[in-house]
N, C-alpha and C positions, 0 to 999 in steps of 0.2 A: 446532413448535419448542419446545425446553425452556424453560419460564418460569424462569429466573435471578435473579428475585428473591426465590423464594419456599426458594430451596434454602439449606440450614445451608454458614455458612465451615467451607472445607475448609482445617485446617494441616495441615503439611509441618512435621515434626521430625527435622533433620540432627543426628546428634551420634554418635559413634561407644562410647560409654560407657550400654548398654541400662538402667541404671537412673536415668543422668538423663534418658534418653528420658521412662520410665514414669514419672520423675516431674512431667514435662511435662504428660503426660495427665494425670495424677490433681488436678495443681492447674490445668487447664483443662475439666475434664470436665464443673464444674456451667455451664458458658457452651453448652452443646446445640454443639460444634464437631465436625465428624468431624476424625481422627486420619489421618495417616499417617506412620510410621515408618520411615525412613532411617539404616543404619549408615555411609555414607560417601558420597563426594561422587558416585562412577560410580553408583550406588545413584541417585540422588538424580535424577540426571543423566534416566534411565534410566524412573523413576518418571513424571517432570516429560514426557516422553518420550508415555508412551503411556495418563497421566491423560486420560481425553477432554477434558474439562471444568476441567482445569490445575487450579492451586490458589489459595485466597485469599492464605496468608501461611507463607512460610518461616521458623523458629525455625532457625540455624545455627549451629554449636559452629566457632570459628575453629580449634581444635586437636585437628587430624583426622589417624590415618597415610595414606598414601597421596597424596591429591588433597585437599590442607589445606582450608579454609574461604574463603581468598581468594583462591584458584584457581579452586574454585566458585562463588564470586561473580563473578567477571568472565565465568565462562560464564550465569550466573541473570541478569545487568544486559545482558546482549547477544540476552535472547529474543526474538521478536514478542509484546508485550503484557507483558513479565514481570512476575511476583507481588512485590508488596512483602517485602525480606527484614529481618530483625531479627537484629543477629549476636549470638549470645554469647561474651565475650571474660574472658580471666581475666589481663588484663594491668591489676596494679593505676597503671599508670600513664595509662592509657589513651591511647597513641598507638597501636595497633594499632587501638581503634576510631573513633580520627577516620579513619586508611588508610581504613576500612573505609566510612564513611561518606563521604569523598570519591570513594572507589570506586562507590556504588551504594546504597548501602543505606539502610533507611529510617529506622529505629532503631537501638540499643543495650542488653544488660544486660551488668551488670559481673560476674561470680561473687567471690564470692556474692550473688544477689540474694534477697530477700523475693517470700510468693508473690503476693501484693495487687500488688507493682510490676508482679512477670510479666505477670498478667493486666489491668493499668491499661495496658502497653503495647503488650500484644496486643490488648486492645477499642482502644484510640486509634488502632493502624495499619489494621486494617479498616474502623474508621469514616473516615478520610482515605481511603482507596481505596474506599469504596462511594461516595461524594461525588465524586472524581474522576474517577470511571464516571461518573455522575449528568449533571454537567457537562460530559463529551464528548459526551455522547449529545442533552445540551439544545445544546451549541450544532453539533452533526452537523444535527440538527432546525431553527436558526434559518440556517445557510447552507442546507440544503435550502429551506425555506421560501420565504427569503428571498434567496436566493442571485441571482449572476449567471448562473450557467450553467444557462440552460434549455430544456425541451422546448416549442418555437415553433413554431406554422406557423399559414396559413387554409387555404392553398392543399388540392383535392381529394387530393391525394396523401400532404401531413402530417396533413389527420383523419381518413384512413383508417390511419395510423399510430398518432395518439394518442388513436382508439377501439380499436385492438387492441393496443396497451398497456394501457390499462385493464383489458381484457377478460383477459388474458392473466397479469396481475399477479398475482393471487390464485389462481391457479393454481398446481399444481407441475410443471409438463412443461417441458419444457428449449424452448429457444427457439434458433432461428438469426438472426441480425440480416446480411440483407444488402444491401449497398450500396458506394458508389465511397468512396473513400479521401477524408479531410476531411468525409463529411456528417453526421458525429454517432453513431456505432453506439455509442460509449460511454457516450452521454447517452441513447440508449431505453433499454441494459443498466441501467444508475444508475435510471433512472425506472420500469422494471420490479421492482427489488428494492426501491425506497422506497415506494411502493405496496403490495407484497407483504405477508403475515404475516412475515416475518423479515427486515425495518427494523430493527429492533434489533439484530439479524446483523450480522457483519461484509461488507461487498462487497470485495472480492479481484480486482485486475484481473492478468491480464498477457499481455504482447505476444510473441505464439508467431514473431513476422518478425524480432523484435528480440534472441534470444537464440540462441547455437550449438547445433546440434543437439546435442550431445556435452553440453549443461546443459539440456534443457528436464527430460528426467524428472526430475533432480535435484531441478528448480523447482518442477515439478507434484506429487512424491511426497515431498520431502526425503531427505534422505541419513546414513547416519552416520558417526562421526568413521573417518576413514581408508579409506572409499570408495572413492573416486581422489585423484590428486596434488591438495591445496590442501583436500582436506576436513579442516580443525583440529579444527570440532567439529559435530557433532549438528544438521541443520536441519529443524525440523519440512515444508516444503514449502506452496505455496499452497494444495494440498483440505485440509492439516489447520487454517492459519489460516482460511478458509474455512467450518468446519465451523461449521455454526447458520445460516449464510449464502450467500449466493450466490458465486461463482464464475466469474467471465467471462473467456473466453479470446479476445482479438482475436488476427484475423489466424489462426484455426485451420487455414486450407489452407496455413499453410506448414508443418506441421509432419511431421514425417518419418512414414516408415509406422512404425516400431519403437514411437515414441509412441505414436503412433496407437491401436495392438495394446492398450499398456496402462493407456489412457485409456480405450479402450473399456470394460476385464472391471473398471476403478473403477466406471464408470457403469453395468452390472451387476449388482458385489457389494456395491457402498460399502464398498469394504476399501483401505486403501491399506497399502502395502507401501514402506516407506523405500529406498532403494538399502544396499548395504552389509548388507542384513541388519535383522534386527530382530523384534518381534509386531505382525502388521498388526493396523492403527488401523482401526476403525469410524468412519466420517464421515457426517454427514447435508449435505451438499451441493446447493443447485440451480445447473445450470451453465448457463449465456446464453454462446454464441459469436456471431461475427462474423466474416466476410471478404471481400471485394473479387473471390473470384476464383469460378469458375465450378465449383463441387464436384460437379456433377452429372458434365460433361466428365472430370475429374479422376479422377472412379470409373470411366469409359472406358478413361482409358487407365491405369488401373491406379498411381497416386499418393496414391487414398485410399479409406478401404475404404468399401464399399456400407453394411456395417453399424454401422459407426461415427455415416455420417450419417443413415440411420435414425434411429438414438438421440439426436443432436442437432436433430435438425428435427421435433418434434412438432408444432413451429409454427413458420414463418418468418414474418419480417416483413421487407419491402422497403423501402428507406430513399433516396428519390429523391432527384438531384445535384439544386441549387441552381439550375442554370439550366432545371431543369422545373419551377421552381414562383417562377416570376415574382412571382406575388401576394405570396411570403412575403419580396422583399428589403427593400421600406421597413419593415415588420414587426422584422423584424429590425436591419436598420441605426438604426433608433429603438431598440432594446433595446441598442445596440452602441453607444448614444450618439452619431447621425447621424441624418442626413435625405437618404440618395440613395435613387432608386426604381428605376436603369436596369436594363436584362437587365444581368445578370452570368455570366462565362465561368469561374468558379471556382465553389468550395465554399464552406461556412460558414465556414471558415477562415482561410480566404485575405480574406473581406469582415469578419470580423475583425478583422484584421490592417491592411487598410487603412485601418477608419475609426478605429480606433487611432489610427493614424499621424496621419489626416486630425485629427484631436482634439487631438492635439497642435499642429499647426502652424498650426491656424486662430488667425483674429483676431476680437474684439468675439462668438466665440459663433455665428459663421455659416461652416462650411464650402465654401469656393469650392472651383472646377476646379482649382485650382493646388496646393491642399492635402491632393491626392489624388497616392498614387503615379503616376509616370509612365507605368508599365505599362499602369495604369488610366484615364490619359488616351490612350493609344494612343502615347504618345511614347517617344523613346528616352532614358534616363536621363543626363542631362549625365554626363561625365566626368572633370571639373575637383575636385569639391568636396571628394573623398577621404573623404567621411561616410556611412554607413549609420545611420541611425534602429532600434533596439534594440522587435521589434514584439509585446512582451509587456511584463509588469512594470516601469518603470523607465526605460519606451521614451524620457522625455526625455532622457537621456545616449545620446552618441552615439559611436559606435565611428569612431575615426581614424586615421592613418598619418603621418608625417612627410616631409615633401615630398623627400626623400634617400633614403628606404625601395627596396630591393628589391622584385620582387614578391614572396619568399618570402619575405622580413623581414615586408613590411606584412599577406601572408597569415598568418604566424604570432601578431603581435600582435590582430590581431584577434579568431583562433580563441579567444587567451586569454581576451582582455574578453567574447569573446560566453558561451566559459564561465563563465567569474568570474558573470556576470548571471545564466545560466541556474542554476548551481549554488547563487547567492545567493538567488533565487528560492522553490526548492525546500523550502534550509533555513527560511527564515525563513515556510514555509507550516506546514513540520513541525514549527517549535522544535525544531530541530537534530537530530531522532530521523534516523538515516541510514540505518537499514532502510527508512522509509517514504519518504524522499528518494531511493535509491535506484531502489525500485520504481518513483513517478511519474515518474522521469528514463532508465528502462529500462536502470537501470545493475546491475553488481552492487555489495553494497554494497564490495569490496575496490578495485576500479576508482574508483569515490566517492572512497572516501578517500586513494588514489595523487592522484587529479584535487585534490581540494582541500588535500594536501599539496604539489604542484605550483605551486597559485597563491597560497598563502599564506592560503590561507582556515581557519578552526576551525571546526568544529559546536558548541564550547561556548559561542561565542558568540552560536548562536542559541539557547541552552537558558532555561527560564523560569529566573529566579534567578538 
């Protein structure tokens, strides 16, 4: 994996006027920076595009022919990851750079500036963004650590699992994870790459059940602008956010054979090719799949290819449902903040979700029978009370109906409240970045923001600041 610490900042010099480019260079040259040079914003675009390794910091000239400077900026502030920008702006009034700076940006120079400012504001936005790396990664490191979500078991079935995780971690051969729906395939994937030499890497999930055929290449390769209908602009794809990093595809037996074909000759050539055209990207990738469904069968009868799962199964790992390993429910219901130890007829998930619920509505600190789902007692759920208990984030608020309500009325209100929660959830996991809210809500991010334009929700308002 490339060591990232030890490499020179790389800027990025937009400006369509080649000698205040080169004079860019010349008065950042003694700070040991590499250069790159951009006469316009497609340029820029483009660069940004198919740098493997992106860049530390854009220098942009707001007054550009073609594709102006804050055109480009709102495609630069909508990246995965984007590099801090610093505009230059020759409006001696400077409301083009507060625009600029409400819009995204990190800095400011005014033209004409001095060359001591240039480079006092050039070292100040790297050093802010090498710290803010620093910081994701310390606290990436203390929820790992320290986190709730973890890999649990005694039972014979989960040490056999979390000795070939181990085993398997430092490794680089691709991994199949499989098992029934709800038993964790996400969290061996997550525990196999933080283990791993490329912890530091990005982990890149996405659910291949949860997206239309017609968008998985899209997702997996990215695309560029004008593609198909609704492509605005340029999406790098998840092997190139991925790249340094792992790559986990849940749910990979739903994916069609066309994918299929050209996920394969990725994991091949580690070349990825955008939709739309473009210069394939070099990616160093390791990819961990998962799925619920029988891939051997599959290749039978002709749904998924022989040599695809070759290449995905160097190693499988089987991931037993919850009611084959009796030993691990009090185990777990103690990590879940609970004390039941009965057989359970569900998954992780689901016991989850009950003692949640259970945690909530107990009294003095002692979970009784009664403060368990009905389901769970064996009973049938009273009819009367018109309330569902919310069995994530938040779960005290409870979703209700008005005793006048339709069923479509009271069905409708609820679906909102349950989004409103789920979508409040998200953001306020991400501080409001909606690529990454997205992703974890399996939405795309256009749909997101239809959805929280809908219920009246901001992403500004989960943003730090």
């Amino acid at each position: 994996m490339t060591d990232r610490t030890s490499e020179r900042a790389r800027v990025l010099v937009c400006d369509d006027e080649a000698v205040a480019r080169r004079g860019v260079v010349r008065a950042l040259g003694g700070e040991s920076y590499d250069f790159i040079e951009c006469n316009d914003g497609r340029e820029c675009l483009e660069v940004l595009g198919r740098t493997r390794h992106g860049v530390h910091l854009v220098l942009l000239d707001l007054r550009m022919p073609g594709m102006d400077g804050m055109t480009l900026l709102g495609h630069l502030v909508d990246l995965t990851d984007p590099p801090p920008v610093v505009v230059v702006t020759a409006d001696a009034t400077l409301r083009t750079a507060i625009e600029a700076l409400k819009a995204g940006a990190t800095d400011y120079l005014s033209k004409p500036y001095e060359i001591d400012e240039l480079r006092f504001v050039v070292k100040r936005t790297l050093e802010t963004a090498r710290l803010r790396r620093e910081n994701h990664w310390l606290a990436e490191e203390v929820r790992r650590l320290g986190g709730a979500r973890r890999l649990i078991g005694e039972s014979p079935g989960m040490r056999a699992v979390l000795d070939a995780v181990d085993r398997v971690a430092r490794a680089s051969a691709s991994v199949l994870i499989l098992g029934e729906s709800g038993t964790g395939k996400e969290l061996v994937a997550r525990r196999i790459h933080e283990l791993s030499d490329r912890a530091r890497g990005p982990f890149v999930a996405l659910n291949c059940a949860a997206i239309p055929d017609t968008l998985v290449e899209s997702e997996l390769f990215g695309h560029r602008r004008g593609a198909f209908t609704g492509a605005d602009r340029d999406r790098p794809g998840k092997f190139r956010q991925a790249d340094d990093g792992t790559l986990f595809l849940d749910e990979v037996g739903d994916m069609s054979l066309a994918a299929q074909g050209k996920l394969l000759r990725v994991l091949q050539e580690g070349v990825v090719e955008p939709l739309g055209g473009g210069d394939p990207v070099e990616v160093d990738v390791r990819v961990l799949a998962a799925t619920h469904r029988d891939l051997k069968a599959m290749v039978a009868e002709g749904r998924f290819r022989d040599d695809l799962l070759f290449r995905l199964r160097v190693v499988d790992l089987y991931l037993p449902p919850l009611r084959k390993r009796g030993e691990d429910i009090l185990l777990l219901a103690r990590d879940f903040l609970a004390a039941r130890g009965d057989l359970w007829p569900g998954n992780v998930r689901e016991l989850a979700n009950a003692v949640e619920r259970a945690a909530i509505f107990c009294r003095g600190g002692v979970v009784q029978l009664e403060d368990l789902p009905a389901d769970v007692r064996g009973i049938e759920a009273p009819g009367k009370t018109g309330e569902i208990a919310l069995p994530r984030e938040g779960a005290g608020a409870l979703l209700s109906w008005e005793p006048g309500d339709d069923f479509q009325t009271a069905k409708e209100k609820m679906i909102d409240r349950f989004e409103k929660a789920m979508l409040t959830v998200a953001l306020r996991e991400h501080r409001g970045n909606l690529s990454r809210a997205a992703r974890q809500l399996g939405l795309h991010r256009q749909n997101l923001q239809q959805k929280l334009h809908k219920l009246g929700l901001s992403a500004e308002s989960f943003r730090e600041g």
